[in-house]
C-alpha positions in Angstrom: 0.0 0.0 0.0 1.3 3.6 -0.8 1.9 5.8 1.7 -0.4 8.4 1.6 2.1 11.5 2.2 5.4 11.2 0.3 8.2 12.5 1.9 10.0 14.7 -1.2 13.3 16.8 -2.0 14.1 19.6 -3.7 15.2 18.1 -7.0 12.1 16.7 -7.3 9.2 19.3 -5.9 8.9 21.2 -9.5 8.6 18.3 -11.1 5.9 17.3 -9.0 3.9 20.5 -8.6 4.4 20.7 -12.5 3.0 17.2 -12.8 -0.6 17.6 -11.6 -3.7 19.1 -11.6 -4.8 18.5 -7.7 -4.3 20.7 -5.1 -0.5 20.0 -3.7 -0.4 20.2 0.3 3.4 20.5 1.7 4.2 20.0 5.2 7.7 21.7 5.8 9.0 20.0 9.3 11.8 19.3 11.1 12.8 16.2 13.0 13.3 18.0 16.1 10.2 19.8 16.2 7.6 19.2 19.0 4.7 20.7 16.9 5.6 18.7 13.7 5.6 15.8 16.0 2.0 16.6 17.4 0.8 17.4 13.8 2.1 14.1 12.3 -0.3 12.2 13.2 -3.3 14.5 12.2 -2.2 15.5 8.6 -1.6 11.9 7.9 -5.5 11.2 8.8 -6.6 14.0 6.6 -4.1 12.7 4.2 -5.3 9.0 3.8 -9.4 10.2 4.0 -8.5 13.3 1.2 -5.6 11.2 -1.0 -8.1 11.2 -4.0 -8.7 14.6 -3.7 -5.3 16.6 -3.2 -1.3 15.2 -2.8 0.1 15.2 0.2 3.5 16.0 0.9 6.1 16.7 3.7 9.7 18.5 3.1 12.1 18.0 5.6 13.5 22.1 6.2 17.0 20.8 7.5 17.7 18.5 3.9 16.1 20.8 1.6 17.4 24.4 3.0 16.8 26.1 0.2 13.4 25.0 -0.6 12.9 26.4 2.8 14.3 29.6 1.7 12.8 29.7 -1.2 9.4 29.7 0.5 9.7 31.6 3.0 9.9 29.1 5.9 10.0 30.6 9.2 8.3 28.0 11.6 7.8 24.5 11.4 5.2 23.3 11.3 3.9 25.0 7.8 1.7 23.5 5.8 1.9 25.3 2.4 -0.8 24.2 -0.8 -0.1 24.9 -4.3 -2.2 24.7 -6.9 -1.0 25.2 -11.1 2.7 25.3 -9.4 2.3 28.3 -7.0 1.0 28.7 -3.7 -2.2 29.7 -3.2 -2.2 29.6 0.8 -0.8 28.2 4.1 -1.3 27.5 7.4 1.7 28.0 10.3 1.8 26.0 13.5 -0.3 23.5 15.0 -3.6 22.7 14.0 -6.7 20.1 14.2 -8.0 17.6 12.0 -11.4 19.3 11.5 -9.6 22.7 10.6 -6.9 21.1 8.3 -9.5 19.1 6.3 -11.9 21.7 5.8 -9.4 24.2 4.6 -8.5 21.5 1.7 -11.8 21.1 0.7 -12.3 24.8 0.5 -9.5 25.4 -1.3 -10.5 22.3 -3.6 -13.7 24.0 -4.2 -13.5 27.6 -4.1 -9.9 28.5 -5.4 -9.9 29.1 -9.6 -6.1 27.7 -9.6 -7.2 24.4 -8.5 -9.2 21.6 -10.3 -11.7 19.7 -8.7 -11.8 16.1 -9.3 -14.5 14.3 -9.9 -14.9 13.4 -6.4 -17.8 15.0 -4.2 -16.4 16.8 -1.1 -17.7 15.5 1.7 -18.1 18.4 4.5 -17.9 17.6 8.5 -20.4 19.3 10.5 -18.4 21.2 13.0 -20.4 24.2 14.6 -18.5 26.4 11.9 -21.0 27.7 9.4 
């Protein structure tokens, strides 16, 4: 079974955000981070219920520097989402399940740079209208 978020590099993130029409979500962590730890856990849940829907990637800050640099990496956690190759948002420390999946599906839906798929989006009621 694939795992369903693919740890990447920088010599192969273009490639990849050129490769698809999906919504790209990149975790940039470090190994020593007590928040990336926490969120581990969580963005792989959302990751393995959403894997049809978007791609789910994590970027380790301390191998790939200058990726890091390049976006503007301040903080770990980040989650960073890219759709037609650029980034279209992110989020910056912890979060929750509920929070993380909603914002993809949002994004999914009501961003012009991304492409739905086929795929209906299934919403979770949370008390957020």
């Amino acid at each position: 079974m694939n795992e369903p978020v693919k740890e990447i590099y920088e010599h192969e993130f273009d490639e990849l955000l050129a490769g698809t029409d999906k919504l790209v979500v990149v975790e940039f962590y470090m190994t020593t981070c007590p928040g990336c730890a926490a969120l581990e856990p969580i963005y792989k849940e959302v990751a393995e219920s959403m894997g049809e829907d978007a791609i789910f990637t994590k970027v380790d800050v301390k191998r790939n520097m200058q990726l890091a640099l390049r976006f503007g990496i301040m903080s770990t956690p980040t989650i960073k989402f890219f759709c037609s190759s650029r980034p279209i948002s992110e989020m910056v420390g912890e979060t929750n399940k509920t929070i993380l999946a909603n914002t993809v599906k949002d994004l999914i839906k009501y961003r012009t740079e991304c492409v739905a798929s086929s795929t209906a989006i299934r919403y979770d009621i949370d008390g957020y209208a």
